[in-house]
C-alpha positions, -999 to 999 in steps of 0.1 A, spaced: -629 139 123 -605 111 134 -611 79 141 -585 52 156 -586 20 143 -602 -5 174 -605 -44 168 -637 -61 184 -620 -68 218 -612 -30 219 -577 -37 207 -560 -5 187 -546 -16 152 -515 4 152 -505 23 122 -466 25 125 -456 55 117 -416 43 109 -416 16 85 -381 1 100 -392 0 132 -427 -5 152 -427 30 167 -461 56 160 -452 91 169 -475 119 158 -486 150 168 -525 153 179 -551 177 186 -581 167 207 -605 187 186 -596 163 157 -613 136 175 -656 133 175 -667 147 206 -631 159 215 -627 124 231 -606 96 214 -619 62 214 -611 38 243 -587 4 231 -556 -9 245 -526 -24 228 -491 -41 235 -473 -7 229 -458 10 258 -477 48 251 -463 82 260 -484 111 259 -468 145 258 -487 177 265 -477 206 245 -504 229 247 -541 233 269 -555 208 287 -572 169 287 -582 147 311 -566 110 296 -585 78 315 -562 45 320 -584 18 334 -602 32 367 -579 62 372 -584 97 359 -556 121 352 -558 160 347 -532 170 324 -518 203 314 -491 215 293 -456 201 300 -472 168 315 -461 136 307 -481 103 312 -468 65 307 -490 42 297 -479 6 303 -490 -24 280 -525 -37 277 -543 -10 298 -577 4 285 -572 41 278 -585 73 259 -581 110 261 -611 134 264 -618 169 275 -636 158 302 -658 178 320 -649 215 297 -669 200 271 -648 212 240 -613 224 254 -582 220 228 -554 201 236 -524 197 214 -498 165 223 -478 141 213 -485 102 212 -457 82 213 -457 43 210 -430 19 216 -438 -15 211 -415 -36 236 -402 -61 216 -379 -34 206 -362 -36 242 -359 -78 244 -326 -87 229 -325 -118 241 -345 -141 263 -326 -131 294 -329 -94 288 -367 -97 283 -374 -120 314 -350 -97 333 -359 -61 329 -384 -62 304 -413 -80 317 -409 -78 353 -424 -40 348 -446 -47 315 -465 -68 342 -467 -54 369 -501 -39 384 -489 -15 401 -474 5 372 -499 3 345 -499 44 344 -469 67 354 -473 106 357 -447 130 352 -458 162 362 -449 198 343 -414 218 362 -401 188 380 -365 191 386 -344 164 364 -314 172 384 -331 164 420 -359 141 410 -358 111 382 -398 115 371 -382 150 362 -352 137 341 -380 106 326 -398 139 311 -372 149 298 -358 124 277 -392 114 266 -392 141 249 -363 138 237 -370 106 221 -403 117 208 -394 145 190 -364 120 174 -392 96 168 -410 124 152 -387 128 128 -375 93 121 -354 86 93 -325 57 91 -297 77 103 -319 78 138 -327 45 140 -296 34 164 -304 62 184 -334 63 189 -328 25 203 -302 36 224 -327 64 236 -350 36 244 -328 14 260 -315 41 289 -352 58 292 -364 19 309 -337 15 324 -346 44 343 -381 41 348 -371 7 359 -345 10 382 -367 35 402 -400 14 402 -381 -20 418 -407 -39 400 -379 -69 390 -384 -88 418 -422 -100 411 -424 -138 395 -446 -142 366 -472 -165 378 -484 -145 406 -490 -114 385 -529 -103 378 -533 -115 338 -548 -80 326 -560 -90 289 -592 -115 303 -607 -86 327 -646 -88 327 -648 -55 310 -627 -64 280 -655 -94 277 -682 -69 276 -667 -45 257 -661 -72 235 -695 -84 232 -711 -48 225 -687 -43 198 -698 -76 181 -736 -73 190 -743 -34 190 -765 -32 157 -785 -58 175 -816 -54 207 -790 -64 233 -798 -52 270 -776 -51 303 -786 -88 314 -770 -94 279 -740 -75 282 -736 -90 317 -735 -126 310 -707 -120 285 -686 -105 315 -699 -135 339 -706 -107 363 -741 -95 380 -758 -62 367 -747 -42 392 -711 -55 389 -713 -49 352 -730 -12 355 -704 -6 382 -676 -13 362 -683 8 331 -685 37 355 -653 35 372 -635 27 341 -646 38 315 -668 69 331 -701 60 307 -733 41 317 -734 9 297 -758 21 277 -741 55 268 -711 38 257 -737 16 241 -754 46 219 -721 59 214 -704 31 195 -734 28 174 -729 69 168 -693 59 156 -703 29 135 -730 52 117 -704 72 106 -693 45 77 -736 43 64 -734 84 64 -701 86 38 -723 63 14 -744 88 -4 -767 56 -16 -779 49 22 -802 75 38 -802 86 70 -829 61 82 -807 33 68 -779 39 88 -803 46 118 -815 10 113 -781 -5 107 -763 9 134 -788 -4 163 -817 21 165 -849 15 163 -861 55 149 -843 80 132 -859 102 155 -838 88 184 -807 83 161 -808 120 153 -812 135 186 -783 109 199 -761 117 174 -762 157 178 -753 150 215 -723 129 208 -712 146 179 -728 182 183 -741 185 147 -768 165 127 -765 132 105 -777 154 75 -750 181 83 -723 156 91 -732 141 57 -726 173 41 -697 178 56 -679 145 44 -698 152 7 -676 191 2 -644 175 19 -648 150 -7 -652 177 -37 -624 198 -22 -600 165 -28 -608 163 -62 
């Protein structure tokens, strides 16, 4: 099972994949993730995800998006996002993730307040969709499709020879999404400052407080919003109750007590957040569909098969 690695404030620590430039481009299966559902972060990486075979539905703040093979989604800067098989329950998906952080576009000071971020900060484009069999000679979200593509499979396959093309690839795939989203126009100061959103508060909070009794009054205050505002918001982004993304995160956490051999089940009930093992157990199966002891087993012949 794979894990991403997400800060306290839900932030991604991304693991460059090119070691000249910050660029991650790998190849993914959803089944590869617990729950065939990736966890949601954010970052300051401008993400492309590429479907090359079956299906996902990927979540980008409060919007859902069906996605199939041959789709293409843009996901702009800071926007709280994950990938799941929705509402199949365990449906493969194979795709490409592609991240481009933007300081590779800003040249200079003029070329970053210019074209750069006039569209890294815009609202209305935190999520572009390129749908499967558009037509790149008629319609530009068909010829976007294709060079991301393009650039990702280059990016898969980085090296140094590729590295001034694949920043010339960058350069004329913006410009494109930029000159047909007219986003250049909007002044800095009156754009909505994404990165202090209640959510990201909470989020925040639960991260550093779920091994503790924390309840939604709790969780609430560290948004400064009401319950209902607080319950409200999970739902719409996120598509979880409070408390399921809650039990969840402490399912995840648990996962570090089960690869100790020297900490029993109970422990790593206990130091994750619940109260029982009982409850711990019977959580755990329904995020992860097997048992603590089974998932422990699991990790214990993976490890003997390394050796």
């Amino acid at each position: 099972m794979e894990k991403l690695r997400v800060r306290e404030d839900m932030s991604e620590e991304v693991q460059y994949t090119s070691s000249n430039l910050p660029i991650y481009a790998v190849n993914w299966r959803l089944s590869q993730f617990i729950g065939y559902a990736a966890d949601c972060h954010w970052h300051r990486d401008l993400e492309f995800i590429i479907v090359l075979e079956g299906e996902m539905t990927y979540h980008v703040n409060d919007k859902l998006f069906p996605l199939a093979a041959g789709d293409v989604i843009f996901v702009n800067a800071n926007q709280l996002h994950f990938g799941s098989s929705g509402k199949h329950g365990s449906v493969e998906c194979v795709f490409i993730s592609l991240l481009l952080h933007p300081s590779m576009l800003c040249a200079n000071p003029y070329i970053e307040k210019r074209f750069v971020n006039p569209l890294l900060y815009d609202t209305r484009y935190d999520t572009l969709f390129f749908p499967a069999n558009t037509n790149s000679e008629k319609d530009w979200r068909g010829e976007v499709s294709v060079r991301i593509g393009a650039l990702a499979r280059l990016c898969l396959q980085s090296s140094d020879d590729s590295i001034l093309e694949i920043q010339s690839r960058f350069y004329a795939l913006w410009s494109l999404i930029f000159s047909n989203t007219i986003a250049a126009s909007l002044s800095m100061e009156d754009k909505n400052v994404r990165g202090d959103i209640p959510l990201k508060r909470m989020i925040s909070f639960i991260n550093e407080h779920c091994s503790e009794k924390i309840g939604l009054d709790d969780i609430a205050a560290a948004g400064r919003v009401c319950r209902s505002k607080c319950c409200l918001l999970f739902k719409q982004t996120l598509h979880q109750t409070v408390f399921e993304y809650l039990l969840n995160l402490r399912v995840r956490r648990s996962l570090n007590f089960l690869s100790d051999d020297t900490v029993s089940i109970t422990e790593a009930a206990l130091a994750s957040g619940f109260s029982k093992a009982s409850y711990y157990g019977e959580i755990f199966k329904r995020v992860t569909g097997i048992s603590p002891g089974k998932y422990r087993r699991r990790i214990s012949l993976n490890n003997v098969k390394k050796l």
